[in-house]
mmCIF file as gemmi writes it, N, C-alpha and C atoms, coordinates in Angstrom:
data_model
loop_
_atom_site.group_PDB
_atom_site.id
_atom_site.type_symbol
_atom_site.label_atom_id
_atom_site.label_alt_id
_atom_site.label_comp_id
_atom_site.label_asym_id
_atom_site.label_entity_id
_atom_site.label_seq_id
_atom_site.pdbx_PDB_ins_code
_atom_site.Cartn_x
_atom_site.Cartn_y
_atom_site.Cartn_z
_atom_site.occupancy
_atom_site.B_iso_or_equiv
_atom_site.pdbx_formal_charge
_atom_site.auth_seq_id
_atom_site.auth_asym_id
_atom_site.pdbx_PDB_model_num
ATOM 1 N N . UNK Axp A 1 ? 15.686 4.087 -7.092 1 0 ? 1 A 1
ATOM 2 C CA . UNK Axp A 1 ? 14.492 4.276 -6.296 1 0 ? 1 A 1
ATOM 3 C C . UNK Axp A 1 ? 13.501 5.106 -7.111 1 0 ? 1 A 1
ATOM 4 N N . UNK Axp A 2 ? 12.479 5.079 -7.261 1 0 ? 2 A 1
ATOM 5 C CA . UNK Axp A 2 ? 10.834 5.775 -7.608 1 0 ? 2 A 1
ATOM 6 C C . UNK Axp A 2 ? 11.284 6.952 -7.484 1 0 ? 2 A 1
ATOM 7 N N . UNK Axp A 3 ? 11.031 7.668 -7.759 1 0 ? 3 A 1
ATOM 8 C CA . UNK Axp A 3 ? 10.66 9.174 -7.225 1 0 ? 3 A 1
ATOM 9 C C . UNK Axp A 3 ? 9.557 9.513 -6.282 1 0 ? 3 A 1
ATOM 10 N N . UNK Axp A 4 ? 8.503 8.542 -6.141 1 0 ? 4 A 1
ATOM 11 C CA . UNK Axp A 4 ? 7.087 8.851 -5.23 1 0 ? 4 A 1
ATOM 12 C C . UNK Axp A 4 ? 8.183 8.41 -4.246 1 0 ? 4 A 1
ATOM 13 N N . UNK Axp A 5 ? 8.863 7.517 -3.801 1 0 ? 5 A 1
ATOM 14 C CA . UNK Axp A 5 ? 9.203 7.018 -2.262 1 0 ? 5 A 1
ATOM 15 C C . UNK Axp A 5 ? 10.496 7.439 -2.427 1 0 ? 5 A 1
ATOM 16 N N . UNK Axp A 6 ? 10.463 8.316 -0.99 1 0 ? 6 A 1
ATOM 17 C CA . UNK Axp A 6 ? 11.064 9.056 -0.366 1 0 ? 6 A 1
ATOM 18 C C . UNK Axp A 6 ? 11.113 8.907 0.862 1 0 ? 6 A 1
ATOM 19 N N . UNK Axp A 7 ? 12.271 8.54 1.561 1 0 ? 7 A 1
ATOM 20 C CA . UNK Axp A 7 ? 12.136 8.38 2.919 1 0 ? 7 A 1
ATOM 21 C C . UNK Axp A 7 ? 11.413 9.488 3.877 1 0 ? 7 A 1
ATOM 22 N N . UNK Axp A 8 ? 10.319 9.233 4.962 1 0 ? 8 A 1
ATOM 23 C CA . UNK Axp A 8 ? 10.146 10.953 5.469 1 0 ? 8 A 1
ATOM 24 C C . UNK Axp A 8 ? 8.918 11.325 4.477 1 0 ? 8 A 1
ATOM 25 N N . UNK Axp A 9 ? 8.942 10.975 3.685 1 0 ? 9 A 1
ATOM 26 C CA . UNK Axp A 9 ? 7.159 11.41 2.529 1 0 ? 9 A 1
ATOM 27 C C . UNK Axp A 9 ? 6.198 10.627 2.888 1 0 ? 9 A 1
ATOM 28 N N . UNK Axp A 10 ? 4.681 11.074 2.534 1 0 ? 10 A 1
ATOM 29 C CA . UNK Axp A 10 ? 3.824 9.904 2.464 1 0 ? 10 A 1
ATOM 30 C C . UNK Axp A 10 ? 4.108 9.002 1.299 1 0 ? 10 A 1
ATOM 31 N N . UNK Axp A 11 ? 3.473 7.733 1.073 1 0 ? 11 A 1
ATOM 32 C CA . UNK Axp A 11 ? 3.538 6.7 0.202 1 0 ? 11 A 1
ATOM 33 C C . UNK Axp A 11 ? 2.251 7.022 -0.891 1 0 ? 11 A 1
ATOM 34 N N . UNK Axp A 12 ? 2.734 7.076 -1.99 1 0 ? 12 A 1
ATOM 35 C CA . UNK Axp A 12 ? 1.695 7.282 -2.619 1 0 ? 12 A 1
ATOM 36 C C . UNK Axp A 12 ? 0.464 6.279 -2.412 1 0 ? 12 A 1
ATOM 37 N N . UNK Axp A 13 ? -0.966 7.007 -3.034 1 0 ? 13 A 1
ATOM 38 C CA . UNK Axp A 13 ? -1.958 6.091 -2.729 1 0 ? 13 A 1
ATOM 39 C C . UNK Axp A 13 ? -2.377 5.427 -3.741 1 0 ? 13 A 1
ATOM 40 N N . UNK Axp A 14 ? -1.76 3.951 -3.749 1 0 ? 14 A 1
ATOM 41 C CA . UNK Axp A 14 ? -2.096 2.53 -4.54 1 0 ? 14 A 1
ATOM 42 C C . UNK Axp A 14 ? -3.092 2.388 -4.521 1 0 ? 14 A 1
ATOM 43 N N . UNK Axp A 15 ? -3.299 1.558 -6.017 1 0 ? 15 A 1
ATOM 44 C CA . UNK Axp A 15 ? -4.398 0.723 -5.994 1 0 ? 15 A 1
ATOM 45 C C . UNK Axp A 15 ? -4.246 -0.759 -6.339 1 0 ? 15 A 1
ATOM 46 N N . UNK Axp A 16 ? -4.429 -1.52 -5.465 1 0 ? 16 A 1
ATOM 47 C CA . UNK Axp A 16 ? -4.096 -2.738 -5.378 1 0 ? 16 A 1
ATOM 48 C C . UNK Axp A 16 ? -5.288 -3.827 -5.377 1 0 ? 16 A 1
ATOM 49 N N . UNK Axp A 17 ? -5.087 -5.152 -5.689 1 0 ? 17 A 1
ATOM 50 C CA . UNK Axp A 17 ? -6.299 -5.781 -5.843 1 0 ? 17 A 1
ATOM 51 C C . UNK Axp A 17 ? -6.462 -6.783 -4.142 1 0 ? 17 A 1
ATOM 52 N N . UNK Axp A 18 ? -7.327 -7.117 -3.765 1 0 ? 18 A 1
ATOM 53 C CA . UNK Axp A 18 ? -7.204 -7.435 -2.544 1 0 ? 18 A 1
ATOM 54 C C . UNK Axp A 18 ? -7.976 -9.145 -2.694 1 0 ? 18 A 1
ATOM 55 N N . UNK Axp A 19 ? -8.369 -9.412 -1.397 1 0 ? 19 A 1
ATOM 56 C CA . UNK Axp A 19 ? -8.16 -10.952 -2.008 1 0 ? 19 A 1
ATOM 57 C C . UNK Axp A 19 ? -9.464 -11.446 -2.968 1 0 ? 19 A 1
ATOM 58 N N . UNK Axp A 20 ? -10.618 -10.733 -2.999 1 0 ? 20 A 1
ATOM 59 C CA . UNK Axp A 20 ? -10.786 -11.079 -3.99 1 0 ? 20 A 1
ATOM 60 C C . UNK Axp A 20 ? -10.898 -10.84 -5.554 1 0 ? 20 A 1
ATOM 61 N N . UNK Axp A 21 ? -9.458 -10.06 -5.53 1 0 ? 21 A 1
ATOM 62 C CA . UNK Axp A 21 ? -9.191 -9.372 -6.85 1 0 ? 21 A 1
ATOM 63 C C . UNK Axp A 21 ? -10.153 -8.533 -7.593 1 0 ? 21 A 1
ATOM 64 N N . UNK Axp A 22 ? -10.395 -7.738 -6.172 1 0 ? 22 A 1
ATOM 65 C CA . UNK Axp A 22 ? -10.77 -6.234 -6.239 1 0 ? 22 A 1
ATOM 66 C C . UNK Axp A 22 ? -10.27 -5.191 -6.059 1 0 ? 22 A 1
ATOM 67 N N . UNK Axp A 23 ? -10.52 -4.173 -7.015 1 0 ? 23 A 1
ATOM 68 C CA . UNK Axp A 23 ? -9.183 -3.114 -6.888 1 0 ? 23 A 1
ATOM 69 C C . UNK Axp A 23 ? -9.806 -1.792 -5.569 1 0 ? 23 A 1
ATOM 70 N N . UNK Axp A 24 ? -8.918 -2.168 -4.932 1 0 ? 24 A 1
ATOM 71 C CA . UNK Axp A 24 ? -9.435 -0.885 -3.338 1 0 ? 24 A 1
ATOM 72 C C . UNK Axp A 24 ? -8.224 -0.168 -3.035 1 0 ? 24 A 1
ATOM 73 N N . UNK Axp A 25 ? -8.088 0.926 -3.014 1 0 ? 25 A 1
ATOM 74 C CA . UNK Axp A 25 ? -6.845 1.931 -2.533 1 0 ? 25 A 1
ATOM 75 C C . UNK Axp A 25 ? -6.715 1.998 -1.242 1 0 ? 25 A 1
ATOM 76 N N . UNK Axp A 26 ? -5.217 2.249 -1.081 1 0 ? 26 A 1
ATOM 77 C CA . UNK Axp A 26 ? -4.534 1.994 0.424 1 0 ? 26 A 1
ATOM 78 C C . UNK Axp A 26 ? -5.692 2.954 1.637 1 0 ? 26 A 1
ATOM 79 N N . UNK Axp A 27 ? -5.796 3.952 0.969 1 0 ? 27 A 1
ATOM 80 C CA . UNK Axp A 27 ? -6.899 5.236 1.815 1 0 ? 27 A 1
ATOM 81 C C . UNK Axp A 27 ? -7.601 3.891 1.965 1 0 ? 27 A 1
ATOM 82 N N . UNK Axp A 28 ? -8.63 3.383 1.045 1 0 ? 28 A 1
ATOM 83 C CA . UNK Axp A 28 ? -9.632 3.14 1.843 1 0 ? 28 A 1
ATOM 84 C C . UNK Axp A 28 ? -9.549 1.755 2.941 1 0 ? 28 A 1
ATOM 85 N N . UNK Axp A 29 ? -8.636 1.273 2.837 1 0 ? 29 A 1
ATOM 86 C CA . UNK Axp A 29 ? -8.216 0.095 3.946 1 0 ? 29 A 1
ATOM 87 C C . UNK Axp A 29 ? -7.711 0.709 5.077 1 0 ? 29 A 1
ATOM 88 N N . UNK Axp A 30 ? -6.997 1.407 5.125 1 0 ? 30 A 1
ATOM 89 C CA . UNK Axp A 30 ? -6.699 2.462 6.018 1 0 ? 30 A 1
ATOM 90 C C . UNK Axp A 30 ? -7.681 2.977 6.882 1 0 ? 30 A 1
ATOM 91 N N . UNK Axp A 31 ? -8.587 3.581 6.015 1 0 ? 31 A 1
ATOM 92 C CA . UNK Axp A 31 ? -9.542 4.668 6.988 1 0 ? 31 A 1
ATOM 93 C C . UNK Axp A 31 ? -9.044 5.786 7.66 1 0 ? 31 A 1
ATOM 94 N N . UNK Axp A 32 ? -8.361 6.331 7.225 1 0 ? 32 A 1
ATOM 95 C CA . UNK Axp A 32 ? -8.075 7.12 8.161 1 0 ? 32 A 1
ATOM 96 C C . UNK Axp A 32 ? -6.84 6.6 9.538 1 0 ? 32 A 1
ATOM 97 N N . UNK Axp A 33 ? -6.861 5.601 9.445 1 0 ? 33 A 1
ATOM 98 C CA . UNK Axp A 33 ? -5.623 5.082 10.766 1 0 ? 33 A 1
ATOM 99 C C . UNK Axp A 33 ? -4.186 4.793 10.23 1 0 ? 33 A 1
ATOM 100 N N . UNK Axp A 34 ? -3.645 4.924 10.992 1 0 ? 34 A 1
ATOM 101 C CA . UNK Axp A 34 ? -1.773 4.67 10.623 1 0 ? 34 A 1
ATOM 102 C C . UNK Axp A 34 ? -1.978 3.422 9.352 1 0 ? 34 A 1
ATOM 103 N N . UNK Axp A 35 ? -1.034 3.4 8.713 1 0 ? 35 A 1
ATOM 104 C CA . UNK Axp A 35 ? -1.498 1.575 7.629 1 0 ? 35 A 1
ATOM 105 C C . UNK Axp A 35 ? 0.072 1.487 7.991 1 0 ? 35 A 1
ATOM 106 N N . UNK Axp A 36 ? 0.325 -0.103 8.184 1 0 ? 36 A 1
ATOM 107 C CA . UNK Axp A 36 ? 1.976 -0.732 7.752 1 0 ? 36 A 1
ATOM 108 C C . UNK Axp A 36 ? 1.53 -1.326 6.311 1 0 ? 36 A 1
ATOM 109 N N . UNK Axp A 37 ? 2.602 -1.325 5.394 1 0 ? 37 A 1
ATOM 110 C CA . UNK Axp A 37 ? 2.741 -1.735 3.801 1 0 ? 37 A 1
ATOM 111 C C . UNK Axp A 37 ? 3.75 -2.697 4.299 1 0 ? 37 A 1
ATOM 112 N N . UNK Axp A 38 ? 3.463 -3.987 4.021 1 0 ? 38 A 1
ATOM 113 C CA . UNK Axp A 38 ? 4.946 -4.842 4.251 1 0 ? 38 A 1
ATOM 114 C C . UNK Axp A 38 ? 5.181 -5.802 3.175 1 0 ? 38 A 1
ATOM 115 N N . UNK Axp A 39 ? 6.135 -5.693 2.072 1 0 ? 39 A 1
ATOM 116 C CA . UNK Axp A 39 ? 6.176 -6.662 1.266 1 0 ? 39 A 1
ATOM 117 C C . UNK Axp A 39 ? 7.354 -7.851 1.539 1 0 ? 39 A 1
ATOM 118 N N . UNK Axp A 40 ? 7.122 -8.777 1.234 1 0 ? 40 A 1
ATOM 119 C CA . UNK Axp A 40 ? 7.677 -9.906 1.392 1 0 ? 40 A 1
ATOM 120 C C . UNK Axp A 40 ? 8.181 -10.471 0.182 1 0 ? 40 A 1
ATOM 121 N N . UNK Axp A 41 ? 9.148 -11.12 -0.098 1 0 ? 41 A 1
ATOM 122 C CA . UNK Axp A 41 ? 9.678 -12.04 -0.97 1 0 ? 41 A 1
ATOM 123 C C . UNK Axp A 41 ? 9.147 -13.739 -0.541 1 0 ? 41 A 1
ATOM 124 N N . UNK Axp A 42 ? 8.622 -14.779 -1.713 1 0 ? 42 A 1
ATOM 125 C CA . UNK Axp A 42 ? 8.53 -15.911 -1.458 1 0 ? 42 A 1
ATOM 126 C C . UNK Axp A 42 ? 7.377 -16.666 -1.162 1 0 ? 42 A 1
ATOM 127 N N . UNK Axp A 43 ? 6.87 -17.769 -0.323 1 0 ? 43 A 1
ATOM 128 C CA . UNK Axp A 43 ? 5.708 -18.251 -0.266 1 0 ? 43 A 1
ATOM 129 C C . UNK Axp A 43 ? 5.333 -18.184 1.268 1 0 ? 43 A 1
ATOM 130 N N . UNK Axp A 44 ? 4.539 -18.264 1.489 1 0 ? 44 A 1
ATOM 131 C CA . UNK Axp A 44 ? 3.642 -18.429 2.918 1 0 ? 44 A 1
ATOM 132 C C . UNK Axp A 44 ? 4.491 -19.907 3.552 1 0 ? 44 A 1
């Protein structure tokens, strides 16, 4: 396991590209409100 994730910690704040492969950090999708992170294995 990472050392940033820790069960019980915050999740560090990513920067990820979004759909149109722009890079925006979890904060700012968030806003300020609860966020779920859910990764998936596979295709739609």
């Amino acid at each position: 396991m990472h050392s940033d994730l820790v069960v019980g910690k915050r999740f560090p704040d990513l920067t990820l590209p979004d759909h149109r492969q722009q890079p925006i950090k979890l904060s700012e999708l968030a806003s300020g409100f609860p966020l779920i992170l859910s990764f998936y294995r596979g295709y739609w």
